[in-house]
TORTI-101098 format. One line per field, with one value per atom (N, C-alpha, C): residue number from 1; residue in three letters; chain; atom name; x negated, y, z negated. Coordinates in steps of 0.02 Angstrom, whole numbers. Each point is the difference from the previous one (the first is absolute). Example, Ala and Ser with C-alpha at 12.3 -4.5 7.8 and 13.67 -1.06 7.14 Angstrom:
BEGIN
pos	c(1 / 1 / 1 / 2 / 2 / 2)
code	c(ALA / ALA / ALA / SER / SER / SER)
unit	c(A / A / A / A / A / A)
site	c(N / CA / C / N / CA / C)
c1	c(-660 / 45 / -45 / 18 / -42 / 39)
c2	c(-284 / 59 / 60 / 53 / 59 / 55)
c3	c(-390 / 0 / 0 / 36 / -3 / -37)
This chain:
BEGIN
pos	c(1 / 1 / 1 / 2 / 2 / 2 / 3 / 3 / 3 / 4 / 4 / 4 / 5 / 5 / 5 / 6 / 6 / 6 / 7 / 7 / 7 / 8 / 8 / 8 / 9 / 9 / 9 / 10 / 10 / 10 / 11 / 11 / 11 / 12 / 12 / 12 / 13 / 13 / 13 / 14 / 14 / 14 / 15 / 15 / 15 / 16 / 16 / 16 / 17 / 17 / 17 / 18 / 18 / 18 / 19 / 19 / 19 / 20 / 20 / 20 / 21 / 21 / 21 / 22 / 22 / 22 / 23 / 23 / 23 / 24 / 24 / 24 / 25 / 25 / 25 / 26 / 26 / 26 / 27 / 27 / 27 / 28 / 28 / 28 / 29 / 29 / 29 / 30 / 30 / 30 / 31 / 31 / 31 / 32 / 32 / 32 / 33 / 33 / 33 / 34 / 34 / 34 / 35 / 35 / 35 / 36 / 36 / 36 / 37 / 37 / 37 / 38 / 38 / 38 / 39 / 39 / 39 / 40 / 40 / 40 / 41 / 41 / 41 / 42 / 42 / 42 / 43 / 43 / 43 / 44 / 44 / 44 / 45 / 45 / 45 / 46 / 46 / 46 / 47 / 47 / 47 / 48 / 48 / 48 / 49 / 49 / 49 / 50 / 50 / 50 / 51 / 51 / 51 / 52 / 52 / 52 / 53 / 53 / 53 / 54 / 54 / 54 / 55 / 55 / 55 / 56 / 56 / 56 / 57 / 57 / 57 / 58 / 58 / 58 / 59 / 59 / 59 / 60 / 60 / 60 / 61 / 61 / 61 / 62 / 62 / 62 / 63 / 63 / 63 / 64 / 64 / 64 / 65 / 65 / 65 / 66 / 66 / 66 / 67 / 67 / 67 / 68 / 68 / 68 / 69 / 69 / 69 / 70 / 70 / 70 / 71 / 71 / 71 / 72 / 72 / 72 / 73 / 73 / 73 / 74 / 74 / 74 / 75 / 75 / 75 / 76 / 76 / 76 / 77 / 77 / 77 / 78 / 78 / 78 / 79 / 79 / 79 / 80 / 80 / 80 / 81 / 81 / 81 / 82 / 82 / 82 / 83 / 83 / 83 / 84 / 84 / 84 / 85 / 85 / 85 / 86 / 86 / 86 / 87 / 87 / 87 / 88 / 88 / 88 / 89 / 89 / 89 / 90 / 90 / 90 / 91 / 91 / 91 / 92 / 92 / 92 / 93 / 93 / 93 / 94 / 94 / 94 / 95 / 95 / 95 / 96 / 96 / 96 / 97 / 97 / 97 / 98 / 98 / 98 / 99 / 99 / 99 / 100 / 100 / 100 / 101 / 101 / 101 / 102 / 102 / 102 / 103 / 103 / 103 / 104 / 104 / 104 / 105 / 105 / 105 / 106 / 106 / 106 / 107 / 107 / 107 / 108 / 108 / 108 / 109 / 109 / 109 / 110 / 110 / 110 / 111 / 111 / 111 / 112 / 112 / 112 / 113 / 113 / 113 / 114 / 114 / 114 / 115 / 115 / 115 / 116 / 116 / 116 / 117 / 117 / 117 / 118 / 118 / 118 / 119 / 119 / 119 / 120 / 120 / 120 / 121 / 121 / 121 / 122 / 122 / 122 / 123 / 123 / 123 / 124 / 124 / 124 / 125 / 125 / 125 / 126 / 126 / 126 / 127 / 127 / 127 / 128 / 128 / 128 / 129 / 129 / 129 / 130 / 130 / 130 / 131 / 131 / 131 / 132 / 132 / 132 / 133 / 133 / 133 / 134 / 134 / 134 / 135 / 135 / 135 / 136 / 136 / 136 / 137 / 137 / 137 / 138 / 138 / 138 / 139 / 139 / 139 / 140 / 140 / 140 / 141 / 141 / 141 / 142 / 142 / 142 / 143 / 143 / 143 / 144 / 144 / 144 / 145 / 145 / 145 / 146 / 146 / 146 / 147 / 147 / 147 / 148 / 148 / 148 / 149 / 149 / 149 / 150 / 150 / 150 / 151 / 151 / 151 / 152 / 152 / 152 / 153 / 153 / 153 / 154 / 154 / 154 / 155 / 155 / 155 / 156 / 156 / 156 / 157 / 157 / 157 / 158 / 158 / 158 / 159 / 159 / 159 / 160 / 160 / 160 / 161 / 161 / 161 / 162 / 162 / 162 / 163 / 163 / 163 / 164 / 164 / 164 / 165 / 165 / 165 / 166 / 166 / 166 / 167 / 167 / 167 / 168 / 168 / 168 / 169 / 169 / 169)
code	c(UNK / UNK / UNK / UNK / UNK / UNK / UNK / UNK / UNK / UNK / UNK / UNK / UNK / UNK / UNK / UNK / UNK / UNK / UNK / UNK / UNK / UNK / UNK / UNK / UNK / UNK / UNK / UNK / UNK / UNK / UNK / UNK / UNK / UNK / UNK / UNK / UNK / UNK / UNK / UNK / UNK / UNK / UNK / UNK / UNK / UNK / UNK / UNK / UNK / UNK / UNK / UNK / UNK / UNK / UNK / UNK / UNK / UNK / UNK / UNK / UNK / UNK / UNK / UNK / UNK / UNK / UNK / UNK / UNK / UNK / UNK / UNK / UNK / UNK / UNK / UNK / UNK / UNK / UNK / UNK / UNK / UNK / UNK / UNK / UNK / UNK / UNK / UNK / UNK / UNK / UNK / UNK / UNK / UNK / UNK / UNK / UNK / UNK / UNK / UNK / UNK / UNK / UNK / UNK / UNK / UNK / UNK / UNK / UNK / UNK / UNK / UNK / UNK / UNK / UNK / UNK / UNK / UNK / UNK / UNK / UNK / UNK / UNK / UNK / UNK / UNK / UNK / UNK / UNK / UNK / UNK / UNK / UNK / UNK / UNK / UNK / UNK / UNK / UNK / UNK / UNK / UNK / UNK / UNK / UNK / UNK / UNK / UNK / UNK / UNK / UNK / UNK / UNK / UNK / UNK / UNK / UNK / UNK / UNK / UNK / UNK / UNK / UNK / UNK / UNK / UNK / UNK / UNK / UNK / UNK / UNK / UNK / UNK / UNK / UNK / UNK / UNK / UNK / UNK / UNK / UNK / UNK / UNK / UNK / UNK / UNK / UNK / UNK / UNK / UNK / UNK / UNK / UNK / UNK / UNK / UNK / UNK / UNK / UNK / UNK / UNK / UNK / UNK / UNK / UNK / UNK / UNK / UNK / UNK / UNK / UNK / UNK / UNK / UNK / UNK / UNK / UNK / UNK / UNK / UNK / UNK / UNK / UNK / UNK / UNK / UNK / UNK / UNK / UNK / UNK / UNK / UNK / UNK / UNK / UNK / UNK / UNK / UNK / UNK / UNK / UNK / UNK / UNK / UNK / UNK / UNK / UNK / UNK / UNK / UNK / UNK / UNK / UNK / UNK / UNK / UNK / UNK / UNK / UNK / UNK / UNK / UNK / UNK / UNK / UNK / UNK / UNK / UNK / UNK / UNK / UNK / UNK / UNK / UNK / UNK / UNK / UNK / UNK / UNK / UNK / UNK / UNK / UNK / UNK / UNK / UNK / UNK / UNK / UNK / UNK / UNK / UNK / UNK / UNK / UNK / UNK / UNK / UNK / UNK / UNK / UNK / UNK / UNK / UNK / UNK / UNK / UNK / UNK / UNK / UNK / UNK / UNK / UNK / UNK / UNK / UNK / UNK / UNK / UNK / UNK / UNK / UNK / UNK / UNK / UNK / UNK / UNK / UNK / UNK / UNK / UNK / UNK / UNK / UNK / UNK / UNK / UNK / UNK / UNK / UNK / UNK / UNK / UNK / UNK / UNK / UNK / UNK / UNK / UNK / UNK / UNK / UNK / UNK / UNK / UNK / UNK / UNK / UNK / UNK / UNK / UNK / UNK / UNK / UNK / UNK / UNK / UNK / UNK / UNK / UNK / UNK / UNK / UNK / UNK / UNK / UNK / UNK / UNK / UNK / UNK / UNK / UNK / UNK / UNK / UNK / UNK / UNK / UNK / UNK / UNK / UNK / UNK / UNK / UNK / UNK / UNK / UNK / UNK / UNK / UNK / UNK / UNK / UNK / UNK / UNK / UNK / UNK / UNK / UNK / UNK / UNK / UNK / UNK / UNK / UNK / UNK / UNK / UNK / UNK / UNK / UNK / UNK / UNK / UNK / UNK / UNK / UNK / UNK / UNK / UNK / UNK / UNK / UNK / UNK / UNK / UNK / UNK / UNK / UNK / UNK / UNK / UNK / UNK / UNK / UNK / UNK / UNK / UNK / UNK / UNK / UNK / UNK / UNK / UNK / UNK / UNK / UNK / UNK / UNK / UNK / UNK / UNK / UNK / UNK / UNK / UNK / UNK / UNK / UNK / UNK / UNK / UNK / UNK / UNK / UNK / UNK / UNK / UNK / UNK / UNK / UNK / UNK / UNK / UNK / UNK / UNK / UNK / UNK / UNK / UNK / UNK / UNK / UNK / UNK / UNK / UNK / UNK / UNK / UNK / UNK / UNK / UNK / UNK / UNK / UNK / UNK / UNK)
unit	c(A / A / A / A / A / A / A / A / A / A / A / A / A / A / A / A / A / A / A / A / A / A / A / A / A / A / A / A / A / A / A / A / A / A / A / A / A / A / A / A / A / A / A / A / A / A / A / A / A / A / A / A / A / A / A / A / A / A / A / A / A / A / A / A / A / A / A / A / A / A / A / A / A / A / A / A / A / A / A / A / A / A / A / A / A / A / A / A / A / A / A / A / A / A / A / A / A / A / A / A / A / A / A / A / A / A / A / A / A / A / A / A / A / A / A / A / A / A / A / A / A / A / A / A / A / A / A / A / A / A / A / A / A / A / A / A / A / A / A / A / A / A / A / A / A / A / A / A / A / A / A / A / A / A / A / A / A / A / A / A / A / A / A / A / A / A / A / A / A / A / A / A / A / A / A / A / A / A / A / A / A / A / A / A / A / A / A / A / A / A / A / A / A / A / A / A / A / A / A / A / A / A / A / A / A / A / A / A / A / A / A / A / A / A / A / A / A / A / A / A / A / A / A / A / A / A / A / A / A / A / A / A / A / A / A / A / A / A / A / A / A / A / A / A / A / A / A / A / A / A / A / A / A / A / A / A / A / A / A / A / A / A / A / A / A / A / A / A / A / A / A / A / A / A / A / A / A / A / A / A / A / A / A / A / A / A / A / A / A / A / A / A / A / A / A / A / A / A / A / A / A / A / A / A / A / A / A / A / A / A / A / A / A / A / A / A / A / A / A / A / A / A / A / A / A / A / A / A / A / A / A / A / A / A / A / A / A / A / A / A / A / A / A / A / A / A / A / A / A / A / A / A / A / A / A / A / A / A / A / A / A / A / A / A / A / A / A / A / A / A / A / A / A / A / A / A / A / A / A / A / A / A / A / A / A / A / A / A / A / A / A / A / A / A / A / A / A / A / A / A / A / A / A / A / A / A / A / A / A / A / A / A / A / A / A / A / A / A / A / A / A / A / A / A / A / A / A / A / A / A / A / A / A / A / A / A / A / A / A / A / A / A / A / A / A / A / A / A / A / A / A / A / A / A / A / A / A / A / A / A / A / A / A / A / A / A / A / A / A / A / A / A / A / A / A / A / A / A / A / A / A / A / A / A / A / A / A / A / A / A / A / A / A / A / A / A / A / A / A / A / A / A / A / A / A / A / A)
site	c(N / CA / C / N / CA / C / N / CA / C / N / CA / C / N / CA / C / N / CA / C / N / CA / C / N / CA / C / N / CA / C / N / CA / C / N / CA / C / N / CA / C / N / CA / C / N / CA / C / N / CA / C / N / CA / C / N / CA / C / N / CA / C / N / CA / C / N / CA / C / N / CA / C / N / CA / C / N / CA / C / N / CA / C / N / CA / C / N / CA / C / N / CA / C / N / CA / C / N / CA / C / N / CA / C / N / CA / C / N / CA / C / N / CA / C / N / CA / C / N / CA / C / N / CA / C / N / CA / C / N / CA / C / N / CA / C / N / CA / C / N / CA / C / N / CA / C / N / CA / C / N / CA / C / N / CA / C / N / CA / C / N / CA / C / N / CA / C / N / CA / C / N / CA / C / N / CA / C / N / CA / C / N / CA / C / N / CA / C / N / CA / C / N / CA / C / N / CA / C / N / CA / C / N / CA / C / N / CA / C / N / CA / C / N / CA / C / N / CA / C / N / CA / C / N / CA / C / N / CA / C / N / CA / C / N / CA / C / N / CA / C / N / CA / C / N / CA / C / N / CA / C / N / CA / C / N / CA / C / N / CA / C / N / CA / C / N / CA / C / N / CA / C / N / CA / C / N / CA / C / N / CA / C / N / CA / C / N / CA / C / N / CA / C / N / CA / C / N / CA / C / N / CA / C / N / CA / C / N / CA / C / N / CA / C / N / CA / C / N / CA / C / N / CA / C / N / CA / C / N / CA / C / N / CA / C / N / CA / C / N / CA / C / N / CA / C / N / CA / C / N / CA / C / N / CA / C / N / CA / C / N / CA / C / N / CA / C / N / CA / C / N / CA / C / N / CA / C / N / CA / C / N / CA / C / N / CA / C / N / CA / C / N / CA / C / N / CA / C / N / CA / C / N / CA / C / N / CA / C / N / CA / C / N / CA / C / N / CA / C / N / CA / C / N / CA / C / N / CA / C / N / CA / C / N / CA / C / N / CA / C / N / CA / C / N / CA / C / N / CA / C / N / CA / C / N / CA / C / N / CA / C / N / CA / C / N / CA / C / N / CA / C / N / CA / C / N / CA / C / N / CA / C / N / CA / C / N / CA / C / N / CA / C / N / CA / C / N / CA / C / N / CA / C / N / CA / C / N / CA / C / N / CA / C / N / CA / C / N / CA / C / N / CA / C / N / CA / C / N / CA / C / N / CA / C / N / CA / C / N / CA / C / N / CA / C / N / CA / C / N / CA / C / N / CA / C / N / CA / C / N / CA / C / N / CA / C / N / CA / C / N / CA / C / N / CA / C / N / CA / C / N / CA / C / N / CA / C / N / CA / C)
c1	c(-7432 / -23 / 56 / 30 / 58 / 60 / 0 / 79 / -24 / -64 / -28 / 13 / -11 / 22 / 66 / 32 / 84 / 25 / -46 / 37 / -1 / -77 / -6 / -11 / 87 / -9 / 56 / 0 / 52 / 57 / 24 / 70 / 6 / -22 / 17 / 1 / -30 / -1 / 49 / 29 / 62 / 66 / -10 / 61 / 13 / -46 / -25 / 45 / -41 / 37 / 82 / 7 / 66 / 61 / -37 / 36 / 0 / -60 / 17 / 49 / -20 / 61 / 82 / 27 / 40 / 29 / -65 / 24 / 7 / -14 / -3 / 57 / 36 / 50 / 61 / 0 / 80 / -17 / 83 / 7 / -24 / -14 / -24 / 51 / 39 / 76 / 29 / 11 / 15 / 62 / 54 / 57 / -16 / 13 / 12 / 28 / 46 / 36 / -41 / -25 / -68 / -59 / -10 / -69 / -5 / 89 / -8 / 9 / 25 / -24 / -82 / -27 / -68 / -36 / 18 / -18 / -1 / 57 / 29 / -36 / -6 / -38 / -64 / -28 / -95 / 9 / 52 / 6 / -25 / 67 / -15 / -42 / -43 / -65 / -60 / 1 / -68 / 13 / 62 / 21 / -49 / 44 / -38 / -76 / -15 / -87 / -11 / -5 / -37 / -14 / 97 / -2 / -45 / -10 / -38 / -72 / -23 / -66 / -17 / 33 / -27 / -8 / 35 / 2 / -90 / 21 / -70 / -75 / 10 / -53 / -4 / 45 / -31 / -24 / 36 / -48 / -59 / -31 / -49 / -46 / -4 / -4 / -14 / 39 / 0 / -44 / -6 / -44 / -53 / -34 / -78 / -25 / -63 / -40 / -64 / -40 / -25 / -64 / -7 / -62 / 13 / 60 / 11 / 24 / -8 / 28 / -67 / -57 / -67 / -12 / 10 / -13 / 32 / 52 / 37 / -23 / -46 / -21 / -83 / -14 / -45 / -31 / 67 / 22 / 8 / 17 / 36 / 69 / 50 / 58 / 40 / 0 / 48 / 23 / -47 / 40 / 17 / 14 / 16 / 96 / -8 / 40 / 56 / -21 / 38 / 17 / -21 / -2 / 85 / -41 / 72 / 74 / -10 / 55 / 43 / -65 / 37 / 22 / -29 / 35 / 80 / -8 / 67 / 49 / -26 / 68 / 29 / -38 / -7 / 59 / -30 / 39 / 74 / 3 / 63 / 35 / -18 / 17 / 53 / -52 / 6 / 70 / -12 / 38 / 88 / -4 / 48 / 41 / -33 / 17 / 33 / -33 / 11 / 79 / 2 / 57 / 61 / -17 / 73 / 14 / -51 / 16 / 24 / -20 / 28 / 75 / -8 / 77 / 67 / -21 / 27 / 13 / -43 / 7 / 57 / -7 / 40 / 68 / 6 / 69 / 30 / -33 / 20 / 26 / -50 / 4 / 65 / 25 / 48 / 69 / -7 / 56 / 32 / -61 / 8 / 41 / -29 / 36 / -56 / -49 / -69 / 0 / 0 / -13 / -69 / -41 / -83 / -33 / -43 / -80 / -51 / -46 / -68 / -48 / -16 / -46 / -43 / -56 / -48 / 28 / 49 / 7 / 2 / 42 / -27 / -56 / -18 / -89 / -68 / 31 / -49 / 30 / 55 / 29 / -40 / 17 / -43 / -69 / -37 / -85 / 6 / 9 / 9 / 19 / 59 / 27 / -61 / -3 / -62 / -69 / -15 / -75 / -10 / 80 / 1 / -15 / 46 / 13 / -63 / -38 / -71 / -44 / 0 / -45 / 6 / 72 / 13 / -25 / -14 / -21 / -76 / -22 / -59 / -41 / 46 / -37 / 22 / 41 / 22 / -69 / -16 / -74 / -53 / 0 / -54 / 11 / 65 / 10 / -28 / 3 / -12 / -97 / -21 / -70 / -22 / 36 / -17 / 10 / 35 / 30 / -72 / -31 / -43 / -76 / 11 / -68 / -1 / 73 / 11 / -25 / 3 / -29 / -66 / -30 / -96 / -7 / 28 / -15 / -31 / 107 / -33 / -45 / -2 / -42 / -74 / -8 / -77 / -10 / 68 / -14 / -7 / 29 / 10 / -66 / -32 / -60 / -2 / 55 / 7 / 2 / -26 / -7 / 63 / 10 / 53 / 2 / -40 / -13 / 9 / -16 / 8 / 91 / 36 / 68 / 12 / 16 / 24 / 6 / -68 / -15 / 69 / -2 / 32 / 93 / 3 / 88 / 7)
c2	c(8756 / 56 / 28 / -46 / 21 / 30 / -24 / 32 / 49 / 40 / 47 / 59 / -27 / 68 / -4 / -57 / 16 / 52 / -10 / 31 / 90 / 5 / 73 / -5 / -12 / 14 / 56 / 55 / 41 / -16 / -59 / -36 / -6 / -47 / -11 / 57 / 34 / 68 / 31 / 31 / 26 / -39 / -67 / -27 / -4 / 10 / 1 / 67 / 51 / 54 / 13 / -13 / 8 / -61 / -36 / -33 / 20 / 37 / 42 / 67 / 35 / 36 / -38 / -34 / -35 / -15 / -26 / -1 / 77 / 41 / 73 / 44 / -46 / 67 / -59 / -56 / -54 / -15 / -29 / -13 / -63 / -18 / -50 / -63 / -5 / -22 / 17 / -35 / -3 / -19 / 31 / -41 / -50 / -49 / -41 / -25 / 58 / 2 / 47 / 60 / 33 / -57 / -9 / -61 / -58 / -8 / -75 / 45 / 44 / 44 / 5 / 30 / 17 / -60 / -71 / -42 / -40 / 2 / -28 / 45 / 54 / 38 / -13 / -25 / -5 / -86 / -33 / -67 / 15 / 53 / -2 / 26 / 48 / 23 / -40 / -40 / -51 / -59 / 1 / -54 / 31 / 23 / 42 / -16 / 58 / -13 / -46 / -57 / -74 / -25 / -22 / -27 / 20 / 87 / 21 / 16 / -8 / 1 / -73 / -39 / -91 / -5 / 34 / -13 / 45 / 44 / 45 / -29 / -24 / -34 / -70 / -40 / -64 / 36 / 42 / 23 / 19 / 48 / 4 / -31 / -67 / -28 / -62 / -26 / -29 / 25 / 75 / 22 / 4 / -17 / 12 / -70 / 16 / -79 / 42 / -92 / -1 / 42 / 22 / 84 / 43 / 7 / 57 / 2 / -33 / -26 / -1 / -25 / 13 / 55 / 53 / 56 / 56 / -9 / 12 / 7 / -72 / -50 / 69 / 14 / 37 / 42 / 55 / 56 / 19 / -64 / 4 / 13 / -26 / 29 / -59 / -84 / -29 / -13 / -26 / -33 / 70 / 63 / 59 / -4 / -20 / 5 / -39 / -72 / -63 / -3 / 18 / 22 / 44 / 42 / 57 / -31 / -34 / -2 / -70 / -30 / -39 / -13 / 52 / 29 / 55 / 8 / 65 / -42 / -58 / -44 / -34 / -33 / -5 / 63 / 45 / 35 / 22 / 8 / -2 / -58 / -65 / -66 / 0 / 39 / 12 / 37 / 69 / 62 / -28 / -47 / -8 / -61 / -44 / -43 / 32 / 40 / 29 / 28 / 41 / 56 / -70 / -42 / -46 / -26 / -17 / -11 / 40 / 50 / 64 / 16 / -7 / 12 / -33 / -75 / -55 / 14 / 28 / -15 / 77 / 38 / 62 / -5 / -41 / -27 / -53 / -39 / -57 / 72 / 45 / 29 / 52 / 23 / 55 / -57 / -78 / -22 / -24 / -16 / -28 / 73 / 79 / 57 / 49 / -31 / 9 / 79 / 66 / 76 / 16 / -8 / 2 / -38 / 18 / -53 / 58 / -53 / 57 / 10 / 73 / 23 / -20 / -42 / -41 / -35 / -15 / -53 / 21 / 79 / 33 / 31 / -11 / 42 / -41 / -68 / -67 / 16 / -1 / 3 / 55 / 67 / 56 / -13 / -28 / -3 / -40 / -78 / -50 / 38 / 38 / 18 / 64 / 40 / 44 / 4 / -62 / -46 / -16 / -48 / -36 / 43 / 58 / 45 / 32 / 36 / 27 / -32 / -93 / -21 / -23 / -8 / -15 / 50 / 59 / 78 / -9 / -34 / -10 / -62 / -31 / -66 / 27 / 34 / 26 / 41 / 48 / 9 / -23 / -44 / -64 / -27 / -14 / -48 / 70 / 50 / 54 / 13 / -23 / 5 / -59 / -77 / -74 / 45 / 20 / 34 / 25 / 38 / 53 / -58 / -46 / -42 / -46 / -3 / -56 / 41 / 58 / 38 / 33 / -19 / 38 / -88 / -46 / -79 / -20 / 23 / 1 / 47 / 60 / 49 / -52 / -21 / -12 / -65 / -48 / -69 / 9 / 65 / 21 / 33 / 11 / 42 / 72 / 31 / 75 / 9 / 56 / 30 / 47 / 8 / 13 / 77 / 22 / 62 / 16 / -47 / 5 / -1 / -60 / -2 / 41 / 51 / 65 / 64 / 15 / 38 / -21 / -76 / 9 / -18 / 12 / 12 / 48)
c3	c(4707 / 40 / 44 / 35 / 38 / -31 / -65 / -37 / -15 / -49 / 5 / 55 / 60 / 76 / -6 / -9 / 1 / -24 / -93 / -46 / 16 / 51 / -5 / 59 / 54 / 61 / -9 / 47 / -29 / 12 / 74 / -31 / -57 / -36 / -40 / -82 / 1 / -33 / 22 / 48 / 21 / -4 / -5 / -10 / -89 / -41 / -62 / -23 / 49 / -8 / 6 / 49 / 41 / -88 / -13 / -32 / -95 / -16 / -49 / 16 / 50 / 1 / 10 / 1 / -2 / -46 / -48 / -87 / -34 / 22 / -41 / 23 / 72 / 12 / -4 / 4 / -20 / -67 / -32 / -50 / -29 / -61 / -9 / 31 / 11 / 26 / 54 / 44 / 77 / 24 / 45 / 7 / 49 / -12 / 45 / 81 / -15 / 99 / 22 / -31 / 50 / 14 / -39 / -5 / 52 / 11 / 44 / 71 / 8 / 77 / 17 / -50 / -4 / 19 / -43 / 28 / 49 / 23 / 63 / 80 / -27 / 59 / -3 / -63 / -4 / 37 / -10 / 16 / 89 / 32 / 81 / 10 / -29 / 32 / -20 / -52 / -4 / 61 / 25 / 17 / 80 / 10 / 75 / 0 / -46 / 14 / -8 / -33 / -12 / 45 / 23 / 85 / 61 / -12 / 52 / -16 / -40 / -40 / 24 / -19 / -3 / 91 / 26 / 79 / 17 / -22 / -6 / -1 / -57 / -19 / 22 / 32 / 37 / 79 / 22 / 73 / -15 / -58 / -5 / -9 / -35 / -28 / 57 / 32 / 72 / 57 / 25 / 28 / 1 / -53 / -23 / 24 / 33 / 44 / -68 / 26 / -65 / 15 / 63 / 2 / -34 / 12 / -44 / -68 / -48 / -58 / 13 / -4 / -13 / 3 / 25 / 30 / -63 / -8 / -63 / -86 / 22 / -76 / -2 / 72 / -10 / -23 / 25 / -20 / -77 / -30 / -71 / -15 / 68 / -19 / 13 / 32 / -4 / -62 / -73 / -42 / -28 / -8 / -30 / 38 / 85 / 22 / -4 / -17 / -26 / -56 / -42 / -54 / -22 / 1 / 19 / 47 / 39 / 9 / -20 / -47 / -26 / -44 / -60 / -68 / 38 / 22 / 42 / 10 / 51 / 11 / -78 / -47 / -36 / -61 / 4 / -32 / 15 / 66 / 28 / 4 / -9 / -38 / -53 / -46 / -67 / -22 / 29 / 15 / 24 / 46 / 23 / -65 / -7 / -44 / -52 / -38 / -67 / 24 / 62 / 23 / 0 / 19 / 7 / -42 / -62 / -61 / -32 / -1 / -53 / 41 / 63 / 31 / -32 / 9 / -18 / -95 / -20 / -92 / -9 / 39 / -19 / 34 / 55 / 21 / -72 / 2 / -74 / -50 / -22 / -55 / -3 / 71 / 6 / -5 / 47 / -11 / -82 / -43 / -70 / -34 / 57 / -57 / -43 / 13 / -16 / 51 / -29 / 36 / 3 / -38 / -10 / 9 / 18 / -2 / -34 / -16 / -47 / 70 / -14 / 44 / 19 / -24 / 24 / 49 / 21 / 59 / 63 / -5 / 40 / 30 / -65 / 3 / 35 / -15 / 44 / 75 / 14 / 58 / 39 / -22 / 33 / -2 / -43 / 24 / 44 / 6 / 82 / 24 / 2 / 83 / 30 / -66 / 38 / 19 / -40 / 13 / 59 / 6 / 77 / 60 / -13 / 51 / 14 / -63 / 17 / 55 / -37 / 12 / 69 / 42 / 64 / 22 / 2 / 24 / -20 / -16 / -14 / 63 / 5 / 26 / 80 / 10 / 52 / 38 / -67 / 13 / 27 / -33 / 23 / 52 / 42 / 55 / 65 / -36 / 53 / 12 / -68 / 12 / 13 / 3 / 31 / 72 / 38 / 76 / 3 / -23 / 5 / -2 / -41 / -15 / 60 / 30 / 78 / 44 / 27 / 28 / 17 / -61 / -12 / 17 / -13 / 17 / 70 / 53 / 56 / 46 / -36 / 48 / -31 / -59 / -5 / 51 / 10 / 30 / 65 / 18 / 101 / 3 / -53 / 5 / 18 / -21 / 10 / -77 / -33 / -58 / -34 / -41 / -21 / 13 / 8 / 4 / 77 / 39 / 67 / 22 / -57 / 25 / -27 / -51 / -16 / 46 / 34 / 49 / 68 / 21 / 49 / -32 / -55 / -34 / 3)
């Protein structure tokens, strides 16, 4: 059921996309010293977000008392919310792994003299990196509507209505 929403979340459709166009406008054949830049830069920017995603998600994650994680479970949105961000970290796992491997195999491959690599390797590379990236912009989302679900929480626990704290914002 869950790989099902993955498959037709539009991350992942746009990174689908983003990565057929890729195959339709490069050659089946890739040089190699462009490739290991390309990669070496997807290396520092997965690297970034992870670190600050993983920080992300233990405050959030840490903050929640168990009222409100009931309160959440209520709603229908903690395990949607855990969920998500734990296929994301997960993918950016993934994303990053693959980037230092493929870094690492196209350094080996330029020093052996090796000028090409086949397009598919690039082509895995661009769906992780743009999956990842979607899907951090995604969960980013979500940490903004957990903010929003902490908020209708305590106006309901202080006993002012949500409708009441809006009026006085």
């Amino acid at each position: 059921m869950k790989i099902k929403k993955i498959v037709k979340s539009y991350d992942f459709v746009i990174s689908v996309i983003i990565s057929l166009l890729v195959y339709f406008i490069f050659p089946c054949w890739l040089n190699n010293e462009m490739l290991k830049d390309i990669y070496g830069i997807g290396i520092s920017v997965l690297s970034i977000i992870f670190s600050v995603y993983f920080a992300a998600l233990a405050i959030i994650i840490s903050s929640s008392d168990d009222s409100f994680v009931r309160f959440l479970e209520n709603e229908g949105f903690y395990q949607e919310i855990v969920f998500t961000f734990e296929f994301t970290l997960g993918s950016l796992f993934v994303a990053l792994s693959y980037s230092i491997v493929i870094y690492i195999a196209t350094s080996n491959w330029i020093f052996l003299k090796i000028e090409i690599q086949p397009i598919w390797c690039f082509l895995f590379f661009t769906f992780l990196f743009s999956y990842s990236l979607i899907a951090t912009g995604q969960s980013a989302l979500d940490a903004i509507k957990y903010a929003k679900f902490r908020s209708k929480y305590l106006g309901i626990e202080s006993g002012i209505s949500s409708k009441e704290s809006n009026e006085t914002e």
